[in-house]
TIRO-2110 file (N, C-alpha, C; in Angstrom, 1 decimal):
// TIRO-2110
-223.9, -4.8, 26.8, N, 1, A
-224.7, -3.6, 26.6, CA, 1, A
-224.4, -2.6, 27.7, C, 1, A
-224.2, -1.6, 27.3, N, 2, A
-224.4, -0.3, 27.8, CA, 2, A
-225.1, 0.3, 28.7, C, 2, A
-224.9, 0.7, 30.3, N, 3, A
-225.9, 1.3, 31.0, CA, 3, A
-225.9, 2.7, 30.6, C, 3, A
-227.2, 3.4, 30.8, N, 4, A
-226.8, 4.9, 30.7, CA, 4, A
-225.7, 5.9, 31.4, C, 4, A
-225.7, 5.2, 32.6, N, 5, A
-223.8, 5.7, 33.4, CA, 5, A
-222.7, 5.4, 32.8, C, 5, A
-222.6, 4.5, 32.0, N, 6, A
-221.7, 3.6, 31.7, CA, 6, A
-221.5, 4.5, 30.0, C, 6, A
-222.5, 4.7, 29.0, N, 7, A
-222.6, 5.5, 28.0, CA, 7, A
-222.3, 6.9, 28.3, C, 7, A
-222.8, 7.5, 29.2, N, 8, A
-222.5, 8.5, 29.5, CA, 8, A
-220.9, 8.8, 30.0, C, 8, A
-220.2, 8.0, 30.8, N, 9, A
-218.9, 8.2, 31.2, CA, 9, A
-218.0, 7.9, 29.4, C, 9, A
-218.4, 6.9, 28.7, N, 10, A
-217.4, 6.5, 27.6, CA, 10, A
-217.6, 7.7, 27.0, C, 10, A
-218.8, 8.8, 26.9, N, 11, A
-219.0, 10.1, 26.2, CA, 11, A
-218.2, 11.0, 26.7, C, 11, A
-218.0, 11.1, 27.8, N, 12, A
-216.9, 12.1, 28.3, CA, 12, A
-215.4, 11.6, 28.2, C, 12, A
-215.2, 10.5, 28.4, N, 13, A
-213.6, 10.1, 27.6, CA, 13, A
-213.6, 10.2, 26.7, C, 13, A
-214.4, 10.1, 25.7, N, 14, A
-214.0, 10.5, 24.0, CA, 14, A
-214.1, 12.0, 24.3, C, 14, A
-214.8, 12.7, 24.4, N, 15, A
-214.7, 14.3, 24.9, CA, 15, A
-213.5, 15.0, 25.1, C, 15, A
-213.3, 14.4, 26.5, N, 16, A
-212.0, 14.8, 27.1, CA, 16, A
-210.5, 14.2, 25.9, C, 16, A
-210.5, 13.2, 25.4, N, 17, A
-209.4, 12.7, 24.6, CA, 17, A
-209.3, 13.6, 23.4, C, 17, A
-210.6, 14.0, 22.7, N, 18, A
-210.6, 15.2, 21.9, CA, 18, A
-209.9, 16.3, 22.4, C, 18, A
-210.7, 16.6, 23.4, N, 19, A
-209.8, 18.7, 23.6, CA, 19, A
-208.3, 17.8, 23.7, C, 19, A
-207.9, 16.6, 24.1, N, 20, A
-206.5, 16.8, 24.3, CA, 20, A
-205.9, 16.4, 23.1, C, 20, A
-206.5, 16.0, 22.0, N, 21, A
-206.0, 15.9, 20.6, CA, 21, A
-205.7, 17.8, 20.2, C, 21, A
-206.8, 17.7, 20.7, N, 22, A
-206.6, 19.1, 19.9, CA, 22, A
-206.3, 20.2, 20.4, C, 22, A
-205.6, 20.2, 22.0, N, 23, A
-204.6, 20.5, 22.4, CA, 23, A
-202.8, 20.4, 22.3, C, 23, A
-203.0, 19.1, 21.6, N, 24, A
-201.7, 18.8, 21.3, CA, 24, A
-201.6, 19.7, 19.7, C, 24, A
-202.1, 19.2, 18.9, N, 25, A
-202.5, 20.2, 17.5, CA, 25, A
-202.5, 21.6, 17.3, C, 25, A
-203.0, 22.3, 18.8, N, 26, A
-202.4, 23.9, 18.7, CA, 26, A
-201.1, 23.7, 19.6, C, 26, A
-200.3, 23.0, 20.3, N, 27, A
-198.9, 22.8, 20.8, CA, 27, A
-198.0, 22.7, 19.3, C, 27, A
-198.5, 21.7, 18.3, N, 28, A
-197.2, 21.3, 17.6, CA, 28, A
-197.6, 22.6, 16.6, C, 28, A
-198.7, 23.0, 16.3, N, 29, A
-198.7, 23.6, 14.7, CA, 29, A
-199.2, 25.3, 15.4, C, 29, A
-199.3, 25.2, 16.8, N, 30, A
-199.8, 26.9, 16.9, CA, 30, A
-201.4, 27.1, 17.0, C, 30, A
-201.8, 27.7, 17.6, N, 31, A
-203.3, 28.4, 17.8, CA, 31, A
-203.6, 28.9, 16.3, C, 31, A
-203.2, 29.7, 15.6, N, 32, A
-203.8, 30.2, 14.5, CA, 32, A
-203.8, 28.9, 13.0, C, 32, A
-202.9, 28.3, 13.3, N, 33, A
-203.1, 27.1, 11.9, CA, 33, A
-204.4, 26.5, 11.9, C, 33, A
-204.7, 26.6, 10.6, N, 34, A
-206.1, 26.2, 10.3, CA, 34, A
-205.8, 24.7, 9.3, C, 34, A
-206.3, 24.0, 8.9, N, 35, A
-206.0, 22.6, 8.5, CA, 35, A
-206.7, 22.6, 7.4, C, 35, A
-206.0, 22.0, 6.2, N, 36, A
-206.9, 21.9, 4.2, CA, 36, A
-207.8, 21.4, 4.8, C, 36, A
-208.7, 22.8, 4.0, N, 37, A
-210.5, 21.9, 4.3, CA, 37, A
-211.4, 22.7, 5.4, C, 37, A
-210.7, 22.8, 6.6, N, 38, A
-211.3, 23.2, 7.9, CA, 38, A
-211.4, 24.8, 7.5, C, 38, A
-212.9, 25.7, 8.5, N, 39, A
-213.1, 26.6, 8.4, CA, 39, A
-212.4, 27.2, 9.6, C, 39, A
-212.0, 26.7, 10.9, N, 40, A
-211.8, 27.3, 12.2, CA, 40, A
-210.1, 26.7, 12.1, C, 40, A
-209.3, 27.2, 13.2, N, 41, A
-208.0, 27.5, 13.6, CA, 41, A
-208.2, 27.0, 14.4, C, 41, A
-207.0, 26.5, 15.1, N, 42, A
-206.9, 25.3, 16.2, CA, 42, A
-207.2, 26.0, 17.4, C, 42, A
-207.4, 27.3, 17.5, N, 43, A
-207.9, 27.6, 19.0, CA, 43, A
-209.3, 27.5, 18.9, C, 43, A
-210.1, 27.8, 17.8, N, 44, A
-211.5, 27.6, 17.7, CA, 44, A
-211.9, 26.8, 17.8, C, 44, A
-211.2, 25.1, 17.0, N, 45, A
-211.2, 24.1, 17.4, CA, 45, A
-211.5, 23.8, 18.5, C, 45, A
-210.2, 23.9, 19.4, N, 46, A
-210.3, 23.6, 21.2, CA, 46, A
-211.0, 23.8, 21.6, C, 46, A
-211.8, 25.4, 21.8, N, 47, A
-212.4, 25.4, 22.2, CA, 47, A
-214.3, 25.2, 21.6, C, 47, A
-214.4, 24.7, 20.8, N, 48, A
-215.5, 23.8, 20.2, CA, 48, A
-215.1, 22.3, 21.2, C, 48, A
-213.7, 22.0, 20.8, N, 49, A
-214.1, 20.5, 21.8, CA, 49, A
-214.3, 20.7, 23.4, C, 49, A
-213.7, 22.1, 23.8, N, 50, A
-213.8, 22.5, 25.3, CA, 50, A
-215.5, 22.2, 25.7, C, 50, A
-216.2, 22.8, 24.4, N, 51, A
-217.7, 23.2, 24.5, CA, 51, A
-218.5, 21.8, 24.7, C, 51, A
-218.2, 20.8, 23.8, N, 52, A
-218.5, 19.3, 23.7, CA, 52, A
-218.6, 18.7, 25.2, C, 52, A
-217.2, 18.5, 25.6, N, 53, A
-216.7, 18.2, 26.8, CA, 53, A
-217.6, 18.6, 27.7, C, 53, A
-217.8, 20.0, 28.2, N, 54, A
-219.0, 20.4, 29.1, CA, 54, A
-220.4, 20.3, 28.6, C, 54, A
-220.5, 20.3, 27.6, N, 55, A
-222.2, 19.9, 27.2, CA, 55, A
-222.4, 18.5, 27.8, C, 55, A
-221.2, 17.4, 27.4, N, 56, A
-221.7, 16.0, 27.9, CA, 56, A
-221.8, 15.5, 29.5, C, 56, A
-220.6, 16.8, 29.8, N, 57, A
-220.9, 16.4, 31.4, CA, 57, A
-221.8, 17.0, 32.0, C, 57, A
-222.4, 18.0, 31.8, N, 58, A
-223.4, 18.6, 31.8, CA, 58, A
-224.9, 17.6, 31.8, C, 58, A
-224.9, 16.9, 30.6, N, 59, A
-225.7, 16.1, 30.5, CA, 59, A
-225.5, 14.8, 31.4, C, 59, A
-224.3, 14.3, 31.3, N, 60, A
-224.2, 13.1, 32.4, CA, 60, A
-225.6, 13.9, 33.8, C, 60, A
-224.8, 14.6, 34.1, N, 61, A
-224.8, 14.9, 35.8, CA, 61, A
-226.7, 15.2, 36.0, C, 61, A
-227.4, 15.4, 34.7, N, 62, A
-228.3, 15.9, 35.3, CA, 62, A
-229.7, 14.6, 34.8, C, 62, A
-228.5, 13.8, 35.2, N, 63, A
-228.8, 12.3, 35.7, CA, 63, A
-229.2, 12.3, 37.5, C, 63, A
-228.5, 12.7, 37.5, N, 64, A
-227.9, 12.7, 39.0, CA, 64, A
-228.8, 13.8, 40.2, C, 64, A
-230.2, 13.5, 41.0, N, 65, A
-230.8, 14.4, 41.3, CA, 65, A
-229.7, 15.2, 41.9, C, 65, A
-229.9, 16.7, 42.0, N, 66, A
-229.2, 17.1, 43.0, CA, 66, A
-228.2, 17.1, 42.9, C, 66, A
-227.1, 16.6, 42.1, N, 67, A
-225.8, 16.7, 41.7, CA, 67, A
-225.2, 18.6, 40.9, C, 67, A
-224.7, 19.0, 42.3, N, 68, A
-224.1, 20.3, 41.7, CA, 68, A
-222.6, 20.3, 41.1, C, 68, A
-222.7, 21.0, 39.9, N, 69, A
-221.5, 20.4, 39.1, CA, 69, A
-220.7, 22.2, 39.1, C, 69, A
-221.5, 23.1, 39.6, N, 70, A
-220.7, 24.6, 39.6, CA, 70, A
-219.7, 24.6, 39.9, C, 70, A
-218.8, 25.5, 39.6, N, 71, A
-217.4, 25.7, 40.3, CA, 71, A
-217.2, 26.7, 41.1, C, 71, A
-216.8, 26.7, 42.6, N, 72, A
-216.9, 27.9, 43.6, CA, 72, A
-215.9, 28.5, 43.0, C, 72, A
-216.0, 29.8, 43.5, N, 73, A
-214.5, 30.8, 43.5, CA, 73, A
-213.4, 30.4, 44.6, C, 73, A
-213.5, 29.5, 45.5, N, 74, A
-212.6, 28.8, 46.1, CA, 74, A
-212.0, 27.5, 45.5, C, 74, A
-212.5, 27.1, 44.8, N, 75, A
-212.5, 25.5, 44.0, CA, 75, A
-211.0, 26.3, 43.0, C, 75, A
-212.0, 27.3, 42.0, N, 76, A
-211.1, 27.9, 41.3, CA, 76, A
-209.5, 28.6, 41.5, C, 76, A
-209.9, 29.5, 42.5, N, 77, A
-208.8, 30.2, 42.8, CA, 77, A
-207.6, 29.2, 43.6, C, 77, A
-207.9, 28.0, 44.1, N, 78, A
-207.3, 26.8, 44.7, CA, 78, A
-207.1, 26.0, 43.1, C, 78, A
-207.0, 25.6, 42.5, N, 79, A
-207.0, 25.4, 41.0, CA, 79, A
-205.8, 26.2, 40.7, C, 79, A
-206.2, 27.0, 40.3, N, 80, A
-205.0, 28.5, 39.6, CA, 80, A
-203.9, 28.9, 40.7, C, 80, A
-204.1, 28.3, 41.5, N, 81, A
-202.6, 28.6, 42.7, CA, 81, A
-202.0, 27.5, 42.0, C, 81, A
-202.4, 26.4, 42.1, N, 82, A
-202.1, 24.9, 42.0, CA, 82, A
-200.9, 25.1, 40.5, C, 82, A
-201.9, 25.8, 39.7, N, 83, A
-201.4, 25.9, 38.0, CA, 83, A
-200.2, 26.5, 37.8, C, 83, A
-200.1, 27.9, 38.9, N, 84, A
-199.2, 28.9, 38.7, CA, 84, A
-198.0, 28.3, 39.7, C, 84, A
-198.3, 27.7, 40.8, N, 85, A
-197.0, 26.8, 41.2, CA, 85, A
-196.3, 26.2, 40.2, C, 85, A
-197.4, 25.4, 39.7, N, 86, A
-196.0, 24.3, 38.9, CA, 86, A
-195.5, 24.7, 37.2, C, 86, A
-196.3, 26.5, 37.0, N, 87, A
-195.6, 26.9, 36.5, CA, 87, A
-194.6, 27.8, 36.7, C, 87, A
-194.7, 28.2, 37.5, N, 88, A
-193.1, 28.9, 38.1, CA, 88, A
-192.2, 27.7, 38.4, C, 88, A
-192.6, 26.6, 38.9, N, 89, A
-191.5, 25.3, 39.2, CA, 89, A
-191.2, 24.8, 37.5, C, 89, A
-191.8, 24.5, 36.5, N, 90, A
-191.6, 24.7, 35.3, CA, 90, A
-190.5, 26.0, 35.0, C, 90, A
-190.8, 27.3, 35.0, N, 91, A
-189.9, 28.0, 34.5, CA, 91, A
-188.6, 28.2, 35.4, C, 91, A
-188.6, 27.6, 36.8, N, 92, A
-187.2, 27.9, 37.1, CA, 92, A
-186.4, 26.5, 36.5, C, 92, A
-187.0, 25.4, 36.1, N, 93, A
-186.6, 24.2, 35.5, CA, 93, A
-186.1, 24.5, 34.4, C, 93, A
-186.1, 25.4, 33.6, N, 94, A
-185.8, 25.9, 32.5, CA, 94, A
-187.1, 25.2, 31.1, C, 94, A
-188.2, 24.8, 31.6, N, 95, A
-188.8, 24.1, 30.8, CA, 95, A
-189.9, 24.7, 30.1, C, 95, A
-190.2, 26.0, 30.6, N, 96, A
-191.4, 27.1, 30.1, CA, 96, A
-190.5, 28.4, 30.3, C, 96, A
-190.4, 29.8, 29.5, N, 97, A
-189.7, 30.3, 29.1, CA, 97, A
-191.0, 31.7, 29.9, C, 97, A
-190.4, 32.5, 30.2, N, 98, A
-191.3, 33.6, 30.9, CA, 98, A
-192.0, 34.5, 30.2, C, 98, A
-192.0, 34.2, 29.0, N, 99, A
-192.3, 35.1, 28.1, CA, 99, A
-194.3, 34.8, 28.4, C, 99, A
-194.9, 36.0, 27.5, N, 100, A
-196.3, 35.9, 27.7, CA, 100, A
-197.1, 34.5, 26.3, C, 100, A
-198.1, 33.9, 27.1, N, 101, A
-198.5, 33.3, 26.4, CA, 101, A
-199.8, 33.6, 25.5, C, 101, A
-199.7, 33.3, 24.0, N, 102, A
-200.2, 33.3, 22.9, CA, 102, A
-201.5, 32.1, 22.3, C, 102, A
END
């Protein structure tokens, strides 16, 4: 059986496994493809599972007295250096193309 830490972490890997399904889904078929049946497009999608994802950790943490889960503007801007490095090291690899993304 299940502790509530233990429920709560398997809720955020199914979370997180989702946005990256459905990450890979606007990679192979594009942001705007919408799927028979479905009302939303794969970017609406994503970011519905983006939304899941942070609701659950959200809820984990406020488990946790006192656990601040915010993100500084140093956290961030240390993040997005990090991103734009290894995409410039991506595009001189020839593996991401300079063009603007969609």
């Amino acid at each position: 059986m299940l502790g509530p830490d233990q429920y709560h972490l398997t809720k955020i890997a199914e979370e997180a496994a989702e946005v990256s399904q459905r990450a890979l889904k606007a990679m192979q078929f594009g942001f705007g493809e919408t799927q028979p049946g479905e009302a939303e497009d794969n970017l609406q999608r994503l970011v519905g599972e983006y939304q899941d994802l942070v609701i659950t950790f959200e809820n984990m943490a406020s488990y946790f007295e006192g656990l601040d889960i915010t993100i500084s503007d140093a956290q961030r801007e240390k993040r997005l250096a990090k991103m734009q490095k290894f995409l410039e090291l991506s595009q001189r690899l020839g593996q991401v193309d300079d063009g603007v993304a969609v």
